[in-house]
C-alpha positions as semicolon CSV with decimal commas, in nm:
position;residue;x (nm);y (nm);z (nm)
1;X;-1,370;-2,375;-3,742
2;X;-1,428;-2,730;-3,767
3;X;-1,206;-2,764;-4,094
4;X;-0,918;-2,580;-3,906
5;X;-0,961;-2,782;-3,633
6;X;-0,931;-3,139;-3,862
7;X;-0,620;-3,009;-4,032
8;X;-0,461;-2,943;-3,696
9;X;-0,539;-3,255;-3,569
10;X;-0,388;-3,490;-3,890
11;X;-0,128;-3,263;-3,933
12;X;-0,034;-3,348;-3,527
13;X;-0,120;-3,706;-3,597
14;X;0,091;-3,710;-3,909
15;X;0,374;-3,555;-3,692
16;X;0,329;-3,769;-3,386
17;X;0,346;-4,021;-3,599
18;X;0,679;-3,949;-3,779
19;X;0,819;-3,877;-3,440
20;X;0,778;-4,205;-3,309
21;X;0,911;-4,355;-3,618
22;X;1,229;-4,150;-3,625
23;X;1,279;-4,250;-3,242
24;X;1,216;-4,576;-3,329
25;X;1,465;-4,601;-3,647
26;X;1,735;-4,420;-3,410
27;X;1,746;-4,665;-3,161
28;X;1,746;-4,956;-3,488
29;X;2,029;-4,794;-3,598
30;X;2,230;-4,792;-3,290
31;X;2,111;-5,048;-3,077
32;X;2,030;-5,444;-3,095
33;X;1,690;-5,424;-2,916
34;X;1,460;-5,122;-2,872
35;X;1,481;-5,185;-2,492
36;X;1,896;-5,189;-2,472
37;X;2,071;-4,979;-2,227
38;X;2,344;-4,730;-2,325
39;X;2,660;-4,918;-2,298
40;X;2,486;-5,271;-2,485
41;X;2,407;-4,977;-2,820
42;X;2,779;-4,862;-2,765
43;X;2,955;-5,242;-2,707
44;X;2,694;-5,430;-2,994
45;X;2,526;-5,189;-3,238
46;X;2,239;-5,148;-3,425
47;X;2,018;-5,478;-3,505
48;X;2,089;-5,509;-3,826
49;X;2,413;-5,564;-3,774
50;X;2,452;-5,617;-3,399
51;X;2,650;-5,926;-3,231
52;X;2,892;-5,883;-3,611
53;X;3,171;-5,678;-3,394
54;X;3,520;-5,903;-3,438
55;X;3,703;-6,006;-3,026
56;X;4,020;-6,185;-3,022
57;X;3,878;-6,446;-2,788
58;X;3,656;-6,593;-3,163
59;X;3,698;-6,888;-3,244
60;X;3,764;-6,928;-3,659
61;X;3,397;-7,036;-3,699
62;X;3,236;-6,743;-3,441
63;X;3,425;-6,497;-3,695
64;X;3,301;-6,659;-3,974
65;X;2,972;-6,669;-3,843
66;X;3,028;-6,278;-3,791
67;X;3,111;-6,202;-4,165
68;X;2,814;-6,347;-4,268
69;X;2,583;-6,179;-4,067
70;X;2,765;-5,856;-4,144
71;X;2,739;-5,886;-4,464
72;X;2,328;-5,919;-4,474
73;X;2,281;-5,617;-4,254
74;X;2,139;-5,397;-4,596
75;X;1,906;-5,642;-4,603
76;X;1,816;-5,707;-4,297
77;X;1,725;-5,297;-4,204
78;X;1,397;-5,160;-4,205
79;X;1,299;-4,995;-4,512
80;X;0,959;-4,862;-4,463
81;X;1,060;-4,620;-4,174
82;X;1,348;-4,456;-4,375
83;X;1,070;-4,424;-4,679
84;X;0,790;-4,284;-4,445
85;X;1,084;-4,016;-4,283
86;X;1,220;-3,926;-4,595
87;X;0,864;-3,917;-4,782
88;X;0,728;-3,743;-4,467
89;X;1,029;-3,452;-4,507
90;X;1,070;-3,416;-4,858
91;X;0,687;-3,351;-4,850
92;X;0,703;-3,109;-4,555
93;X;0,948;-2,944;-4,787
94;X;0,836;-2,977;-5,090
95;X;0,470;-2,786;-4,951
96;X;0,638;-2,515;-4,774
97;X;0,843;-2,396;-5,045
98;X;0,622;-2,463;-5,416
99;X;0,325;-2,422;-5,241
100;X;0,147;-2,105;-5,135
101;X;0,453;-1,941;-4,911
102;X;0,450;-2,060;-4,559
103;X;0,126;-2,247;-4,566
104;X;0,040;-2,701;-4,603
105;X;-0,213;-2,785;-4,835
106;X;-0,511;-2,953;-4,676
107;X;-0,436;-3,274;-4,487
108;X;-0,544;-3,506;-4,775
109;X;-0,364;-3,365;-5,015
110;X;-0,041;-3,351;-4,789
111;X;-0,117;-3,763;-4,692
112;X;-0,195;-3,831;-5,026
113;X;0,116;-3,684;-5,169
114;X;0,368;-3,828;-4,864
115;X;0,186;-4,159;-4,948
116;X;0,252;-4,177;-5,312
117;X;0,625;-4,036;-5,243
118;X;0,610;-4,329;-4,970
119;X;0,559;-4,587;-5,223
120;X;0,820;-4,437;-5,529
121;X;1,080;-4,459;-5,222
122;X;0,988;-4,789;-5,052
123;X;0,957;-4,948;-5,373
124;X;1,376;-4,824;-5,475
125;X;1,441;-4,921;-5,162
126;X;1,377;-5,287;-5,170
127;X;1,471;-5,313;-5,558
128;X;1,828;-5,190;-5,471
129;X;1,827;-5,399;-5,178
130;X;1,696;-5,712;-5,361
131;X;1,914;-5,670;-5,716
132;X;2,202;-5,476;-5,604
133;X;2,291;-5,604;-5,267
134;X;2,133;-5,929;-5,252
135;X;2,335;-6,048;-5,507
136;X;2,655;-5,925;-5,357
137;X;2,531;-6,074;-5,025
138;X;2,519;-6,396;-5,197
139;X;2,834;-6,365;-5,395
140;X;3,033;-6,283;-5,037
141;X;2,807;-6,581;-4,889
142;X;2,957;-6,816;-5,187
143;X;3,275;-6,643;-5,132
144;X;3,322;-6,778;-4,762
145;X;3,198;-7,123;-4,861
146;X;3,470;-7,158;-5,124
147;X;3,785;-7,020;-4,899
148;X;3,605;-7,290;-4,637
149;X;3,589;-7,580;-4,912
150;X;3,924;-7,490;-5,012
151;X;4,085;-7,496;-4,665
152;X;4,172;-7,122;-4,644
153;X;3,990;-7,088;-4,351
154;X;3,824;-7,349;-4,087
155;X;3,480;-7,537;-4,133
156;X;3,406;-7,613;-3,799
């Protein structure tokens, strides 16, 4: 009794958890602050990328200013949520149908195995982010600098 009562409770934990986590990703996504009312998510965004949305009324440098953060968003989201939810699912998953039919292994196994798939994911994650879009973050960064130094577009 005791044993089934454990595995309930890490299994709720586990799914408490992941609950919070997904609310907490959805309002990243589509807000600029966790605490932002309806209309500030629909006018500005998520925070990765919120304040980037162009108005006629910018000046030349506001726009610029706008580009750049833009263009850093990737790298500026939060990676560990969308590991632990995707680890967390694929797991769930995984268990329910190579397992024994309709049943979770016991909790370690079940943390053990979301925490391993946690890592593989986390750690492609921030080596995509890093080598892949850091470096076209940098060459769009260097690309604004030289339209500026060349007069294209305004350095003030």
């Amino acid at each position: 009794m005791w044993t089934l009562t454990l595995q309930i409770v890490m299994y709720a934990l586990l799914l408490s958890f992941t609950v919070y986590i997904w609310y907490i990703e959805h309002r990243d996504i589509h807000c600029p602050s966790l605490n932002s009312d309806r209309k500030t998510c629909d006018e500005e965004g998520g925070m990765a990328f919120s304040g980037t949305q162009p108005s006629k009324n910018d000046t030349c440098q506001q726009l610029v200013n706008k580009i750049k953060r833009a263009g850093t968003a990737e790298q500026r989201s939060v990676k560990w949520r969308l590991a632990l939810l995707m680890s967390v699912s694929i797991m769930l998953v995984m268990w329910l149908l190579v397992g024994t039919p309709g049943t979770l292994p016991d909790w370690k196994t079940f943390y053990l195995s979301v925490f391993i798939s946690f890592g593989i994911l986390l750690g492609m994650f921030i080596y995509y982010s890093y080598h892949i879009y850091g470096t076209a973050s940098n060459w769009f960064k260097q690309s604004i600098r030289l339209l500026q130094n060349k007069g294209c577009i305004n350095n003030n």
